[in-house]
C-alpha positions as CSV (number, residue, x, y, z in Angstrom):
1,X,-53.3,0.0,-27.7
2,X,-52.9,-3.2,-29.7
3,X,-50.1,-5.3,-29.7
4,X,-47.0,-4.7,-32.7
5,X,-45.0,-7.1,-34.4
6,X,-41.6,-7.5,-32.7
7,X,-39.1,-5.0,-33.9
8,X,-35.8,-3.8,-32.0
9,X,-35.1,0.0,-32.1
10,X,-31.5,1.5,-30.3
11,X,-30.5,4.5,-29.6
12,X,-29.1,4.6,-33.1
13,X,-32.0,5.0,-35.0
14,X,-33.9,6.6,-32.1
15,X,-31.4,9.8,-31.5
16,X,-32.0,9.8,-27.7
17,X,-31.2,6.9,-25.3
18,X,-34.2,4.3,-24.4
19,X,-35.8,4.5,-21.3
20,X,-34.6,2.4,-18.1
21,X,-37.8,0.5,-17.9
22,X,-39.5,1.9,-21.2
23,X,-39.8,4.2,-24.0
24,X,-43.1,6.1,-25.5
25,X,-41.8,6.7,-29.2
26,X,-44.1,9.3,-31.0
27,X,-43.8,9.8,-34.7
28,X,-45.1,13.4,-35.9
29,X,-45.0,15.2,-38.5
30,X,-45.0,19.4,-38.7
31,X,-48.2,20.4,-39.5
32,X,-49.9,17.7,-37.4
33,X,-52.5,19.0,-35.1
34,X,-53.0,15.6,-33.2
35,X,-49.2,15.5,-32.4
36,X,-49.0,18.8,-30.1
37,X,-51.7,16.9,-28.1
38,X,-50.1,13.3,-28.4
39,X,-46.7,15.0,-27.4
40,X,-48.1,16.9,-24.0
41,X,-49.8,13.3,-22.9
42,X,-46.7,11.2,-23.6
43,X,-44.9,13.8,-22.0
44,X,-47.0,14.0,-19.2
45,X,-46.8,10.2,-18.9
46,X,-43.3,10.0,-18.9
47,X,-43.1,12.4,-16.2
48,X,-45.3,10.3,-14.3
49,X,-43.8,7.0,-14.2
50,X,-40.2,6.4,-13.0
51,X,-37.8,5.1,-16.0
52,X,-39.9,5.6,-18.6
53,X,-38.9,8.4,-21.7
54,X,-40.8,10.2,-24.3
55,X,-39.0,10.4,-27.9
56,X,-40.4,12.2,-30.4
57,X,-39.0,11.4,-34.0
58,X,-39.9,13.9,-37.0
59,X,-41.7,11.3,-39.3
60,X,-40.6,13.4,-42.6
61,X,-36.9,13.4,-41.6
62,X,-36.3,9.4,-40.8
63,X,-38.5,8.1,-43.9
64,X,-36.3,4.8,-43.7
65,X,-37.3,4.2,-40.3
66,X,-41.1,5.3,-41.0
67,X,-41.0,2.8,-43.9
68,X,-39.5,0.2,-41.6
69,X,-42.0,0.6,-39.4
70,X,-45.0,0.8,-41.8
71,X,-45.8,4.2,-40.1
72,X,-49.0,5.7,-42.2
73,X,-49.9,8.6,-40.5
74,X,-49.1,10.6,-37.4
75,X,-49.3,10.7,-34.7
76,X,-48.3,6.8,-34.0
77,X,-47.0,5.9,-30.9
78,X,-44.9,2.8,-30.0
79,X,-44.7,1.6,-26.5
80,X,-41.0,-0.1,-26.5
81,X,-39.9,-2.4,-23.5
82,X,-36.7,-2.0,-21.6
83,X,-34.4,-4.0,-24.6
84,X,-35.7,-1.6,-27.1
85,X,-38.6,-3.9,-28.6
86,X,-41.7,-2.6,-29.7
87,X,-44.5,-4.2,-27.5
88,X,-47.8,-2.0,-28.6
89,X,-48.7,0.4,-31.4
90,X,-51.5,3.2,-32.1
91,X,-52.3,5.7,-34.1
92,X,-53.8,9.0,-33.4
93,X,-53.8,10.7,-30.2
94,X,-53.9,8.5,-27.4
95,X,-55.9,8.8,-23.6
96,X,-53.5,9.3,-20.9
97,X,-55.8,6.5,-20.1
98,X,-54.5,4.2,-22.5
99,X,-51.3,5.1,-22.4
100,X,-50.7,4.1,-19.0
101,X,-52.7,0.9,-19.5
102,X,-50.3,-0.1,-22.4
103,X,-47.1,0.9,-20.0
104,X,-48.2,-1.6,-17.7
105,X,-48.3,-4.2,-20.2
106,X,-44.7,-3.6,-20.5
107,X,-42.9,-2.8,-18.0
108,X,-41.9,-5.6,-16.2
């Protein structure tokens, strides 16, 4: 997963609180194949690894925050650290793989 430009998100704009240590933030949209899939890894990765939670935000319902975020299609995942900041971005449905590799570029 490459790296994002630094952006903050809360529990505001999330709906759900961050994760102690980090937070897997999945944008997807209804009729999005990919995202079932995206959503059962991140799930499973959350499950996996102590402190960490899975959000998944409906990208058709928070178009302010999709436009924020220069989201263009779904899935995309964000990898935020502890504070909230987005530390890596992808599109598409990740590897478990990959998504573990970019956790441990985060947490600290």
């Amino acid at each position: 997963m490459p790296e994002a430009a630094t952006d903050r998100l809360g529990p505001a704009e999330l709906g759900a609180a961050l994760g102690e240590r980090a937070t897997l933030v999945q944008f997807s949209t209804a009729f999005c194949a990919p995202c079932r899939t995206t959503r059962r890894v991140l799930a499973e990765v959350a499950a996996m690894v102590e402190g960490v939670a899975h959000i998944e935000i409906d990208a058709e319902s928070h178009l302010d925050l999709v436009r924020r975020l220069g989201v263009v299609r779904t899935p995309t995942v964000l990898v935020l650290d502890a504070a909230g900041n987005v530390r890596r971005r992808a599109t598409g449905a990740p590897r478990k793989a990959d998504v573990i590799a970019a956790l441990g570029a985060v947490i600290d």
